[in-house]
C-alpha positions in Angstrom: 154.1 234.2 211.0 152.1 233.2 208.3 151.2 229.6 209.4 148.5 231.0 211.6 146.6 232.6 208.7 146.3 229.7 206.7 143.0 228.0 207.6 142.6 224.2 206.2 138.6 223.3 205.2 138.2 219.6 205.8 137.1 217.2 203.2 138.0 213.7 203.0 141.4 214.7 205.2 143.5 213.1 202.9 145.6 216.2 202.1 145.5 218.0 205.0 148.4 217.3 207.9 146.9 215.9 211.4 149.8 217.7 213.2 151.3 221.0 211.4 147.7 222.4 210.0 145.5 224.5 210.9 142.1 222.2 211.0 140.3 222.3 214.4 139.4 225.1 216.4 142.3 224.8 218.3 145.3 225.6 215.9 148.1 223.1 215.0 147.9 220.2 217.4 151.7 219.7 217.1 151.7 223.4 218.7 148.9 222.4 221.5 150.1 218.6 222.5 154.2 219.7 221.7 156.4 217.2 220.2 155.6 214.0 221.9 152.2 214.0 220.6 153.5 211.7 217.9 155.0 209.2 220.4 152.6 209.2 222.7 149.8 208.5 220.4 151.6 206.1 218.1 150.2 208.6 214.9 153.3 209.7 213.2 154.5 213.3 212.3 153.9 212.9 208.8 150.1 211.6 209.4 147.7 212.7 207.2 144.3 213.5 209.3 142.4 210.3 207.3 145.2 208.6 208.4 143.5 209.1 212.2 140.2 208.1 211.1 138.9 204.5 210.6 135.4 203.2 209.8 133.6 203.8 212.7 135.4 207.1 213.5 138.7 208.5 215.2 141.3 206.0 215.9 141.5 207.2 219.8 138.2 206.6 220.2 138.8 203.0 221.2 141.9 204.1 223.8 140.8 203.7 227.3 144.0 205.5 228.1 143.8 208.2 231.2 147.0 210.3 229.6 146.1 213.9 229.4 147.7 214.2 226.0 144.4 211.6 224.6 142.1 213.1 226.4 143.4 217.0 224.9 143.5 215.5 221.7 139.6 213.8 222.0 138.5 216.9 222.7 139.8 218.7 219.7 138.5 216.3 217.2 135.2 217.0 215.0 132.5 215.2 213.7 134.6 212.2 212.2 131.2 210.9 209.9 131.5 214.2 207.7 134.7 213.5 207.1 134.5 210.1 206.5 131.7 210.6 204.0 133.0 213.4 201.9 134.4 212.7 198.7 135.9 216.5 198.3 139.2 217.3 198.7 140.4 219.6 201.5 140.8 223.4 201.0 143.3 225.9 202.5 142.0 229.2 203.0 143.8 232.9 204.2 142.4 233.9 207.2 144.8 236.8 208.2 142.6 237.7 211.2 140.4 235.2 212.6 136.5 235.1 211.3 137.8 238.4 208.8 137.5 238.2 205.5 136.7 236.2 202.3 139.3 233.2 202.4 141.2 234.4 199.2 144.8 235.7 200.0 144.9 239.5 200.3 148.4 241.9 200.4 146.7 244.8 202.0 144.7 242.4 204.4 148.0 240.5 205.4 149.9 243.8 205.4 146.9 245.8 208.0 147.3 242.3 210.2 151.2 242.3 210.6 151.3 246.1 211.4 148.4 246.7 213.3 149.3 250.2 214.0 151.4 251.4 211.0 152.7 254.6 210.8 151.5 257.2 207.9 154.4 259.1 206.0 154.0 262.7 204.2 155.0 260.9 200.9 152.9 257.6 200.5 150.8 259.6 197.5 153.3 260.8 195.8 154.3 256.9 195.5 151.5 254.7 195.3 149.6 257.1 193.5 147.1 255.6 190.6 148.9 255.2 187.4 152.1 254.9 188.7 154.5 252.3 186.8 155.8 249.8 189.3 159.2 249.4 188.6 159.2 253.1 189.3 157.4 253.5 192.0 159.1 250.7 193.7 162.9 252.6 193.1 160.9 255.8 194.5 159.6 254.0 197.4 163.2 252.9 198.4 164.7 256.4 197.8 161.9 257.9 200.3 162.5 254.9 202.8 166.5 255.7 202.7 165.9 259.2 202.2 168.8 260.1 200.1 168.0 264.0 199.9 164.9 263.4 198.4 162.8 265.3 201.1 161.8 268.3 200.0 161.1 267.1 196.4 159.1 264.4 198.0 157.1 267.2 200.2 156.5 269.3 197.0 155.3 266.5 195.1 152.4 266.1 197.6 150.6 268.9 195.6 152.6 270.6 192.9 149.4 271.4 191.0 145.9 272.3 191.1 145.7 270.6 188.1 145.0 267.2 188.8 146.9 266.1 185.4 149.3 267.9 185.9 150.1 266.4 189.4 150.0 262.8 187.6 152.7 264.1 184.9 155.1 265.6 187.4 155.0 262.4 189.9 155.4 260.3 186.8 158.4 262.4 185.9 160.1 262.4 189.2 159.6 258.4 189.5 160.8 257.7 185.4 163.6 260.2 186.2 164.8 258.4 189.4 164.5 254.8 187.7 166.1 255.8 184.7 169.2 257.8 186.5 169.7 254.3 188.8 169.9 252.1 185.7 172.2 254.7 184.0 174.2 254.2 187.1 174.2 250.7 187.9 175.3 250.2 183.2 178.1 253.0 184.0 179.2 250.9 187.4 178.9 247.7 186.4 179.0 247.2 182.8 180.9 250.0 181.4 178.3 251.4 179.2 177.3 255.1 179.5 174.4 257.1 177.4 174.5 260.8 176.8 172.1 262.4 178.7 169.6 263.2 175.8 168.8 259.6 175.3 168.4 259.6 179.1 166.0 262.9 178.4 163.9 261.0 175.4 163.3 257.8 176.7 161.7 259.4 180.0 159.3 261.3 177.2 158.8 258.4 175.9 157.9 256.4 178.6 155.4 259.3 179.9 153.4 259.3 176.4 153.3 255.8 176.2 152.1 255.7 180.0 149.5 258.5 179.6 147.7 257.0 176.4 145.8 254.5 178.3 144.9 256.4 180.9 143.8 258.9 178.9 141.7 256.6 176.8 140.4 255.3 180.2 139.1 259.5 181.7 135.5 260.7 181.3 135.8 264.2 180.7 133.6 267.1 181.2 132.5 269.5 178.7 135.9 271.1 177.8 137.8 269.8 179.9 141.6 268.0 178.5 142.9 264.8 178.3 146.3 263.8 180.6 148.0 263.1 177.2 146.2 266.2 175.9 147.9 268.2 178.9 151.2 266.3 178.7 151.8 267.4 175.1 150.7 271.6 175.9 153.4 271.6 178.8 155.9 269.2 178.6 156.4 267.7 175.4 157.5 270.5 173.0 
């Protein structure tokens, strides 16, 4: 799936593979001629694209052979001079729709390209919200994929608050809770080792305060208006 994304730039062709990559308009000749390629053109598998070039140009430019796989593959090739000339290397670049995009490998690009059509759930905010903590909003993300009774608590969370702040506290609760109580489970399960549930209780606070400070460092407020940690400390931290 991911072989056709990956565009190769030519330079000198000494990197890039004449067969498996992606270097001529046509895609992966190994894909377009099919496994006898390398037979019938004496080039093998493992060829290197200089490796099908000499001085004065493509190697199969001197065949007089009438076999449709040489003539396919004659047609494919490129200017063979730039290539012969350039002293760069070759590049590989992430194309995950053709002519989109800037070359450089993106997850939401690759992501939109695989699932062209995704489908939007209730709860995707109350997930990948900004701020989050990713080890937390990953456990979250699995809980509201399986479910597990988390529903309504998932359909609340979409706006428990008018209060902006407030909304980020509660959501970072709900995800530090959920990590925490999985941990707690897997230690109890697996290793024997239980906490009382006030540490449990004090390291989500903790966790919270230390997650809040930089974002509240980071907010421009308005004329009287409080900080997250500023909020986080009237409501919940007493």
């Amino acid at each position: 799936m991911a072989r056709p994304m990956v565009w190769c730039e030519l330079g000198s062709g000494i990197t890039a593979s004449f067969w498996h990559d992606n270097w001529t308009p046509h895609g992966p000749l190994i894909e377009l001629i099919g496994d006898r390629g390398p037979q019938v053109t004496g080039l093998p598998i493992d060829a290197a694209v200089a490796d099908a070039l000499t001085d004065d140009g493509w190697w199969l430019d001197r065949s007089r052979s009438r076999s449709p796989t040489i003539t396919l593959l004659k047609a494919c090739f490129p200017n063979p001079q730039e290539i012969i000339d350039s002293e760069e290397d070759d590049t590989f670049l992430w194309y995950p729709e053709p002519g989109r995009g800037s070359g450089n490998f993106s997850t939401s690009a690759t992501w939109r390209a695989l699932h062209h059509t995704p489908l939007e759930v209730f709860w995707h905010k109350v997930v990948w919200f900004a701020g989050r903590v990713p080890k937390h909003a990953f456990i979250t993300w699995i809980a509201a994929r399986d479910r597990m009774g988390f529903e309504a608590i998932l359909r609340w969370l979409n706006a428990p608050s008018r209060d902006s702040s407030v909304t980020l506290i509660v959501r970072l609760i709900f995800q530090a809770v959920l990590y925490l109580v999985w941990k707690e489970r897997n230690s109890r399960v697996h290793g024997g080792v239980e906490k009382p549930h006030s540490a449990i209780v004090a390291e989500v606070q903790q966790i919270i305060r230390f997650r809040l400070d930089p974002l509240a460092r980071r907010q421009v407020l308005a004329s009287g208006q409080s900080s997250v940690l500023a909020v986080w400390f009237s409501f919940f931290d007493r």
